[in-house]
N, C-alpha and C positions, 0 to 999 in steps of 0.2 A: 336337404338339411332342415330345411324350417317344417316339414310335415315328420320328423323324426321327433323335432323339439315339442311338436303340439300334438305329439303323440302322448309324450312322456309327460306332458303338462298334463292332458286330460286328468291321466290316473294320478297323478299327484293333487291334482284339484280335487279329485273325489275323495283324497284321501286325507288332505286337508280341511274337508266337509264333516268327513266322517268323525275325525278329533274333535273337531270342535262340535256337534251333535251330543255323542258321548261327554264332552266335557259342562253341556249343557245341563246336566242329569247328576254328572259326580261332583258339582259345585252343591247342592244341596245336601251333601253327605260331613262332612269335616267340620266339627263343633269348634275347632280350632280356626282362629282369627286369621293367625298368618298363612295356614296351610292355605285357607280360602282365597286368601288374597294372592298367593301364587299361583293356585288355581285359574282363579279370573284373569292373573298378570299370562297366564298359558293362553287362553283365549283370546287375549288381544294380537298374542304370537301367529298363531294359527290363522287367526282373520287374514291378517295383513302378507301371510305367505299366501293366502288361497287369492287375495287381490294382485299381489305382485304378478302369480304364476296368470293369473288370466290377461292383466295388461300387455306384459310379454308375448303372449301369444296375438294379440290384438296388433301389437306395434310390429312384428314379424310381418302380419296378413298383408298390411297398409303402410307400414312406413312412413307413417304420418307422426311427427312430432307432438302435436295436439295431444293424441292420445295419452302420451308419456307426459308431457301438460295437465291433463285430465287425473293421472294416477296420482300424482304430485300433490296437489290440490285435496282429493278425496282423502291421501294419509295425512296431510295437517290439519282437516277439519276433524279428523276422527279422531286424533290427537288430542285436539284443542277440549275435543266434547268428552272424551274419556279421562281428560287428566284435571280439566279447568270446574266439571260438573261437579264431581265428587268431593272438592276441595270447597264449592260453596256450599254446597250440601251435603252436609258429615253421614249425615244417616239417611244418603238416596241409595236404592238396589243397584248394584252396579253390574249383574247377570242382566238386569233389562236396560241397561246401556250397554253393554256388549252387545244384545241381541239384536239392539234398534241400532246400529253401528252393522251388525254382520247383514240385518235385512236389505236396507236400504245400499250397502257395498254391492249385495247379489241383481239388488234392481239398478242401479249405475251401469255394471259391470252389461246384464242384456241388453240393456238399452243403447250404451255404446256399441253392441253389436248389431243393436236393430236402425239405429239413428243417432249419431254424435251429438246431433243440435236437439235433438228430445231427451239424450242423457244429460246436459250442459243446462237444461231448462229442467230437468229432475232435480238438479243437485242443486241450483240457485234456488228452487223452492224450498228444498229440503235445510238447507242453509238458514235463509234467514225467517225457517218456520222456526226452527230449531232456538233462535235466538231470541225470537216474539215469544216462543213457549215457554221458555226458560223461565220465570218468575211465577207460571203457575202452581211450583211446589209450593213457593215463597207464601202464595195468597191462599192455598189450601189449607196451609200447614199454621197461617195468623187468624184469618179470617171464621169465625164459628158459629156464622150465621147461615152458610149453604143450606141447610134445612128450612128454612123458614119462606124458603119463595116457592113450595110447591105451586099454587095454580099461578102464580106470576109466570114459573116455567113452562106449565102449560098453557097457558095464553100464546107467551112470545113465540114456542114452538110450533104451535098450531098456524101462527102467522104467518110465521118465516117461512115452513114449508108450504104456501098456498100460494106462497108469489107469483106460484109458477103458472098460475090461469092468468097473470098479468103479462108475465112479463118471462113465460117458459117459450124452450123452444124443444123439437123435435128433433132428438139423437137416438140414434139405434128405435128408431119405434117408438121412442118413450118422451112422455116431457114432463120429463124432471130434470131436466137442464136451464137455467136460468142468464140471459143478458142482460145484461146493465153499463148501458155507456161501454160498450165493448166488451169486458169480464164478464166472462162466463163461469160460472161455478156450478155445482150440484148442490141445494141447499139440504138435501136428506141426512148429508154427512154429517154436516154441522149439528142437525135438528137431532140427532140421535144422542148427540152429546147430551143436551138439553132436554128431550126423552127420556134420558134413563137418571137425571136428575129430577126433572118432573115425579117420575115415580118413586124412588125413593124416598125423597122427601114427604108424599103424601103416605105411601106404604108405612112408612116408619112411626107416623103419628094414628093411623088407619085405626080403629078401636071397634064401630061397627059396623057388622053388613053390609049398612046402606052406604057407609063409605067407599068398601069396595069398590060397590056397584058405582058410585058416581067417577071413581078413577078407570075403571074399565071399561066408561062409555065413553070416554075424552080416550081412552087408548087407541077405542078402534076406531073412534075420527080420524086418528089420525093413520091407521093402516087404510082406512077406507080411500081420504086422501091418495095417499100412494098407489093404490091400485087401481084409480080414477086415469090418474096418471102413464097408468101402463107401469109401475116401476116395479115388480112384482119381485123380483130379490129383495127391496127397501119392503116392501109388505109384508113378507116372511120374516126378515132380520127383526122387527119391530115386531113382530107378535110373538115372536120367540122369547126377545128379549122381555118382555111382559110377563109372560107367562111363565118363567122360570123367576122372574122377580115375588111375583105375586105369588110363589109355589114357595120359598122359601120366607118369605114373610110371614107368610100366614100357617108354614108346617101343616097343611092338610091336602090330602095327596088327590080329593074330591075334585078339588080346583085345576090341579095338572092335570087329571086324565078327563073331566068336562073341557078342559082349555084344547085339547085334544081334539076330541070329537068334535066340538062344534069350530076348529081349525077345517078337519075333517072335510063336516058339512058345505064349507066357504068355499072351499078348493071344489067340489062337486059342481056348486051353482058359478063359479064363476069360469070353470069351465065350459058350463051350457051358455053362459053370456057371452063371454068376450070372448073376439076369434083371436086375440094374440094370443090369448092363453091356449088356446085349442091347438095351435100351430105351434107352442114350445113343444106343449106333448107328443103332437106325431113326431116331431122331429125329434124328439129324445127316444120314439117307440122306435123310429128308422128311419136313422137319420138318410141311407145311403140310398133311400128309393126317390131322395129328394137332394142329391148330390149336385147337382147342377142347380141347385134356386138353394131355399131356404135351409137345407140340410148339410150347406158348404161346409160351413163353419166349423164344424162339430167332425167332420168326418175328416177332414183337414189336420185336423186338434186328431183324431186319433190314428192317423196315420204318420204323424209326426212323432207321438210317444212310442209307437211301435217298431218306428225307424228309428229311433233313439236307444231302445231298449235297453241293457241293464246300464252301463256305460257310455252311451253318448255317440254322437259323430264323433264330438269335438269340438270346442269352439270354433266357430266361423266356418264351420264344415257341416252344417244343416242347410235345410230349406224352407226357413223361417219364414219369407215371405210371402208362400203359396196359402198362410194362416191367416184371416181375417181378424181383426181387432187384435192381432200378436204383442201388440207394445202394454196392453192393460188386460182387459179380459180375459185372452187366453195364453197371457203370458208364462204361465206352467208348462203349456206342451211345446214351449221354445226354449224352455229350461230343459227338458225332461230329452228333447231332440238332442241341444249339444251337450249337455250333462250327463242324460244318464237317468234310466231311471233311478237308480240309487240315491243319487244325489236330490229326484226331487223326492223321494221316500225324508232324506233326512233335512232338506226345509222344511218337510210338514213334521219330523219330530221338534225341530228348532221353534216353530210357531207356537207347538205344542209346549212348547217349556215357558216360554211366556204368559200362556195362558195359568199354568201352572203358579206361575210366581202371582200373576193377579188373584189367584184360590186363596194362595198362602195368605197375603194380605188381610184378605176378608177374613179369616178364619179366626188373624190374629188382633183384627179391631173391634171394638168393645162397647164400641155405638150401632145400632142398628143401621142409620144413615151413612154411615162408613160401610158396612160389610155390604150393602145394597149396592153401594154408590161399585165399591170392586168387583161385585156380582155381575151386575150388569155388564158392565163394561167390558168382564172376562168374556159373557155367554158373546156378546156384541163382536168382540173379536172372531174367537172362535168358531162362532156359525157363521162367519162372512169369511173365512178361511175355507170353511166346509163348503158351503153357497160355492163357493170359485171353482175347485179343485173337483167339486163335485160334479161342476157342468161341464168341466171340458175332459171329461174321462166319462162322462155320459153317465156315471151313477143317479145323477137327476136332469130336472129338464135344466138347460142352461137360464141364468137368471140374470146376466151382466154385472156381474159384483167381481169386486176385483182383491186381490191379494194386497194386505197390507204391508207399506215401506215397498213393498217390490213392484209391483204393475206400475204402469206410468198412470200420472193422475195428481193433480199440482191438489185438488179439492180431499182427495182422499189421504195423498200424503199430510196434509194441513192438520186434518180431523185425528188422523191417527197419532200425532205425535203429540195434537194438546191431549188425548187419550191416555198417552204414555206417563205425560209429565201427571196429571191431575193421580194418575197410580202411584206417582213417586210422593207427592206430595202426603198422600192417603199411607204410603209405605213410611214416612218420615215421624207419620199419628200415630200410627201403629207402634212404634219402637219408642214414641215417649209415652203412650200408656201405659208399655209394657215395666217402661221404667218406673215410671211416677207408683204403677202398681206394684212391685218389688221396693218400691224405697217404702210405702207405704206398709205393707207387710214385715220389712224388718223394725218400721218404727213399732209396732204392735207385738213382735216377739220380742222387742227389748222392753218394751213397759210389763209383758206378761212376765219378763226373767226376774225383772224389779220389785214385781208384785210378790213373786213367791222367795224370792231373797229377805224383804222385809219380813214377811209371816216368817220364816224361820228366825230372824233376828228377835222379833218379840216372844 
């Protein structure tokens, strides 16, 4: 009875995926207030069937109370943050509370399948991240001074991320992990926040050449850093993020495709240098000739999506932990195994719509430092999506960058949600300039109507 029920669950989970995917895309259609607003009210429907349908199947496997504990718990925070956000905040996006609401439900949901007590330590971080971040629209949306600490940002960010020759330690190869009196965090996360403010802020006032140049040499301190580090995803994220900044700022297409080549160049010689890097590449060339040592990981990760195939095992009917680093890094092909791939096809359009809505933002603010500040942050997302999904399906060499709201990662959930709010708040400037500019314009068509009223008068 219970593998009939979690049969029937699958396809409905996929298909509660897929509603809500599609509804991610036809919420930006309806000019109409209320249509939208039922729209969005359908989205919150579909989330909370697609979590019910997976708990159930979860509490079926185990018969553990806790779980059903667990579900309980994740619909009154979603509640509280779907119903209590938007009532302080009249004019926050509420498609990217929905979608930070659906992400973070799908990473609960695996990680209660991979580990109760690292889902239970997701959702406490997520919690009361949620609750610390919450005033960042407030201080966005008051405060009108964020432009004016460009090299302040880049000082403090250059600091923060160096701690780690103090006081780093060695994860996955890499040290760009930091302790401190026990807490451990990864400081790049944070430091990318304060990166892609650093640059905006000096892009925005940037006027010549030489300024550029003085912002692009404190850039790639700081990628050089990272790559010092071994952190080489955080080294790509960051020069990406620059160089897409620095391409729309300046509108000359000189600087992206030099930013390019001499990207190019860096990856050639740092290949000849460093043997980490040397050893992602064979193992992205093949991986399966080095299956037994360094080539696990990845060959694991694509045997899993390929025993997943379109539809999934199944929840709880994979073999999740035959996958190295499954809870963060290569938590797609633990999705894509009991999901489907369908379903991880339409996470990454769900990602993809978020990114979208940080586009819309920028598009629609009317400060230079505003549309950067969105800019970034969208490409920041976006490529660290691409970074993830693209390593454990072997489209590049693996970089350990993890899926945002979904992988496990207390430091990454942290980053990504003040990420979210500092959009909502940027989304909140947007829609009073758009106002303040409409109110402005009909004050100037009614003095024109005034003006030509009187000439006829006289």
């Amino acid at each position: 009875m219970i593998d009939i029920i979690t049969t029937i669950a699958k396809y409905l989970i996929i298909i509660m995926c897929l509603i809500y995917t599609l509804s991610c895309y036809t919420v930006f259609r309806p000019k109409n207030r209320d249509r939208k607003e039922d729209l969005l009210d359908n989205q919150v429907i579909y989330m909370f069937v697609f979590l019910f349908l997976c708990y159930t199947v979860l509490f079926l496997q185990e018969f553990e109370l806790k779980i059903l504990i667990f579900f309980a718990a994740q619909v009154i925070f979603f509640e509280i943050l779907m119903i209590v956000f938007p009532r302080i905040y009249k004019r926050c996006s509420r498609p990217l509370i929905n979608n930070t609401c659906f992400l973070l439900g799908v990473g609960f949901v695996i990680l209660t399948r991979l580990s109760f007590d690292l889902a239970m330590k997701q959702f406490a971080i997520a919690a009361g991240s949620v609750i610390v971040t919450s005033f960042i629209p407030l201080m966005m949306h008051k405060i009108t001074i964020w432009n004016k600490f460009g090299w302040l940002y880049a000082v403090a960010g250059f600091l923060l991320l160096s701690t780690v020759f103090v006081f780093g330690i060695n994860k996955y190869g890499a040290y760009n992990w930091v302790s401190i009196a026990g807490l451990k965090f990864q400081p790049s996360e944070f430091v990318k926040i304060i990166f892609v403010f650093f640059v905006a802020a000096l892009l925005s006032k940037a006027k010549e050449f030489k300024d550029l140049v003085k912002i692009t040499v404190i850039a790639a301190l700081y990628v050089l850093v990272l790559v010092v580090e071994k952190d080489l995803g955080g080294a790509l994220l960051y020069f990406v993020i620059y160089l897409m900044m620095l391409y729309v700022a300046t509108a000359k297409a000189s600087y992206l495709f030099g930013g390019l080549a001499a990207g190019s160049v860096a990856a050639i010689i740092a290949d000849k240098i460093f043997t980490h890097v040397r050893i992602r590449v064979a193992v992205w060339k093949d991986p399966f000739s080095m299956i037994e040592g360094r080539g696990l990981q990845v060959c694991q990760s694509l045997f899993a999506i390929g025993t997943g195939s379109w539809f999934g095992m199944g929840l709880g009917n994979g073999r999740p932990f035959d996958i190295p680093v499954r809870e963060s890094d290569f938590v797609f092909s633990v999705i894509c195994e009991e999901f489907g791939v369908i379903f991880g096809i339409c996470l990454i359009f769900v990602l993809m719509s978020s990114f979208i809505l940080f586009m819309d933002i920028s598009t629609r603010s009317r400060k230079l430092f505003n549309k950067l500040l969105c800019l970034g942050f969208g490409v920041c997302f976006l490529f660290q999506v691409f970074l993830s999904i693209g390593g454990v399906t072997k489209f590049i060499p693996s970089t350990g960058v993890t899926i945002p709201l979904v992988s496990y990662g207390g430091t990454s959930v942290i980053s990504t949600l003040i990420i979210f709010n500092i959009i909502q708040g940027l989304h909140m400037l947007a829609d009073s300039e758009e106002e303040e500019y409409e109110h402005i314009k009909a004050q100037e068509s009614e003095k024109q109507y005034t003006r030509q009223n009187n000439r006829k008068n006289q």
